[in-house]
N, C-alpha and C positions, 0 to 999 in steps of 0.2 A: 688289447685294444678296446674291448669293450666296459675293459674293466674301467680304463683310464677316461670313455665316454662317460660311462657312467656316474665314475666321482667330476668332474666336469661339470653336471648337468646337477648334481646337486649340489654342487658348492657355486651357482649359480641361482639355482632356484632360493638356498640359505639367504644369499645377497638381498634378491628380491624380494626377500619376506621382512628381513630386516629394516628394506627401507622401505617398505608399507609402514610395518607397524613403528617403525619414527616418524611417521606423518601425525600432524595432530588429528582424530577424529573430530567431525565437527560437532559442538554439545546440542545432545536435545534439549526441546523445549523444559523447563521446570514444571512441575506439577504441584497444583498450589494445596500444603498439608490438608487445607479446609477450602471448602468450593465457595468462593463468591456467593452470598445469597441474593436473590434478584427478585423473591417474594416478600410478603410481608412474614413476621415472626408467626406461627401458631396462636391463635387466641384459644385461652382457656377454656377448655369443656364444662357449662354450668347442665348439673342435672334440675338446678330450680323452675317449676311450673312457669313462674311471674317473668322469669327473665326470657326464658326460651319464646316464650307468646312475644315480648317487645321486642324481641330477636325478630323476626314473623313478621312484626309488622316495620320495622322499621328495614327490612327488607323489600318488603309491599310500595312502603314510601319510594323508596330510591329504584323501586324499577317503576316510578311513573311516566308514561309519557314513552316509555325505551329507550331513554336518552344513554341506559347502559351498555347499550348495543355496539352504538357507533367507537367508546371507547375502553369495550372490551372488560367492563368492571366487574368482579365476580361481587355481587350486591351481599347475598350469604355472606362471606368473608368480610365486607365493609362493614355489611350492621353488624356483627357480632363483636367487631373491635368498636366501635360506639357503645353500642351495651357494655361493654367490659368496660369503657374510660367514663361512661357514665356511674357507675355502681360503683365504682372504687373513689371514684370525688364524694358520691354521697357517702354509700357505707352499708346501704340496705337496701330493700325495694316497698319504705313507705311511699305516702304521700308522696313526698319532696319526690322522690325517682321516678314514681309513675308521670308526676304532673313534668317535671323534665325529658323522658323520653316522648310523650304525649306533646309537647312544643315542640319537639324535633319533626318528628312523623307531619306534623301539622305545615310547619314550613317549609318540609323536604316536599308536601304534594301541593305547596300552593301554585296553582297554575299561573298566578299572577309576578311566580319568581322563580323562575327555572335555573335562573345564576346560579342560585343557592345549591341546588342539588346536583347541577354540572360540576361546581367547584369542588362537591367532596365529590361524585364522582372520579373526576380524575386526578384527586393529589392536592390541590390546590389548598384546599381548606380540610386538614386531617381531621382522622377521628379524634384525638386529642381536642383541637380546636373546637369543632361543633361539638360538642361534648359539654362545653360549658358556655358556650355564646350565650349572649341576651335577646332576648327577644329583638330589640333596637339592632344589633350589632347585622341577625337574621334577616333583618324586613329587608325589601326589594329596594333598589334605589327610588324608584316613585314615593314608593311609600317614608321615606328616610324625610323627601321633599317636601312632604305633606306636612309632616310633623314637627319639619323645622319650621315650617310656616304658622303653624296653628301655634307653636310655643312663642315665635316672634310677636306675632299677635296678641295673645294673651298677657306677653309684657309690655306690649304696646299700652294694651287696653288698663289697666294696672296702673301703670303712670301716669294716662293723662286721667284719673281717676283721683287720683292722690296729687294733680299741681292743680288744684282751682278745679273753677267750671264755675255755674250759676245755680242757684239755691231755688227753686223750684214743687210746685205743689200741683203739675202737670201731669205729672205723672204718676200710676198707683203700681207700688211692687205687687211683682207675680208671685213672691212668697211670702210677706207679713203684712200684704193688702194695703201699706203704709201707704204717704203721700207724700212724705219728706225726703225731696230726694234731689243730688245734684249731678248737672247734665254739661256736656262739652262735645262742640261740633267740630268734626275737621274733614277737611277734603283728603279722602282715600284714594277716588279714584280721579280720574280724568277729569278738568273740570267744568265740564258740561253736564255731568253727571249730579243726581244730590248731594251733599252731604251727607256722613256718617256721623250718627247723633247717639254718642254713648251715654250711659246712663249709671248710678251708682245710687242705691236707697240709702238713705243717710241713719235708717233705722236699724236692718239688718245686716246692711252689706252686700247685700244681693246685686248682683250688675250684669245689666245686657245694653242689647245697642240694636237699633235699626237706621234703615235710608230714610 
């Protein structure tokens, strides 16, 4: 009787196992060969004097102000991939590289443009990028406004120089003391305001203007 329990209970228990293991197991998660990287790449180890100093300072630059605080930027690890995109555009660390990382540091602490160093701070504008910007591309939005204006001007002044004007011995150049010179008035600003009375020396070229 026991005996016939006992085959019972395992040819019971056989069933049971059988139909576990024909159940699908459910699949674990995959494990990815190589892990996601979520840093930037390693930048290259320079034992060079010249580099490690513009490393240092262009470090210095981007922590002006703490602005790398609030988003977390490791500044070490930013300047040194700058230096690296720098030196590899030039090729060395004359001249040219010094006077380029030296425009960098210079606009990354202008107080008067903090975009500029927010934007590489957080991604915006890569090492790559500011690496080889222009000075123009750098400057602050004020300063962009400034300069669009002084060049509009300039070719303002340019034109009405070269369409006419009046032939004049009123006037003495401030650089070949001449007297022959010609002159053309236009309303700049408002007009209750004077006239702007531009001036051109017919000897040297030399041109200014006052109210």
């Amino acid at each position: 009787m026991l005996a016939l329990l006992g085959t019972g209970v395992s040819s019971h228990m056989a069933r049971v196992g059988l139909s576990l293991s024909s159940r699908k197991r459910p699949e674990l998660p995959r494990m990815l060969s190589t892990p996601r990287m979520t840093t930037f790449p390693p930048v290259p180890v320079t034992c060079d004097a010249v580099r490690n100093k513009c490393r240092e300072m262009l470090t210095a630059a981007l922590q002006t102000d703490h602005d790398h605080v609030a988003v977390s930027a490791d500044c070490e690890h930013l300047s040194a991939q700058i230096e690296e995109c720098i030196f590899r555009d030039v090729g060395n660390t004359d001249m040219k590289y010094k006077n380029r990382v030296r425009s960098r540091i210079s606009n990354l602490k202008d107080a008067k443009n903090p975009d500029l160093r927010r934007n590489v701070l957080c991604g915006t504008i890569t090492p790559q990028q500011i690496a080889v910007m222009t000075s123009e591309e750098m400057a602050s939005d004020e300063l962009k406004e400034i300069r669009k204006a002084m060049t509009k001007e300039a070719i303002r002044e340019h034109q009405m120089a070269r369409t006419g004007g009046t032939q004049t011995d009123l006037f003495t150049c401030g650089r070949c003391r001449k007297k022959s010179c010609t002159y053309t008035q236009v309303q700049t600003r408002s007009s209750d305001e004077p006239m702007t009375t531009f001036v051109v020396c017919n000897e040297c070229g030399n041109r200014w203007k006052f109210c």
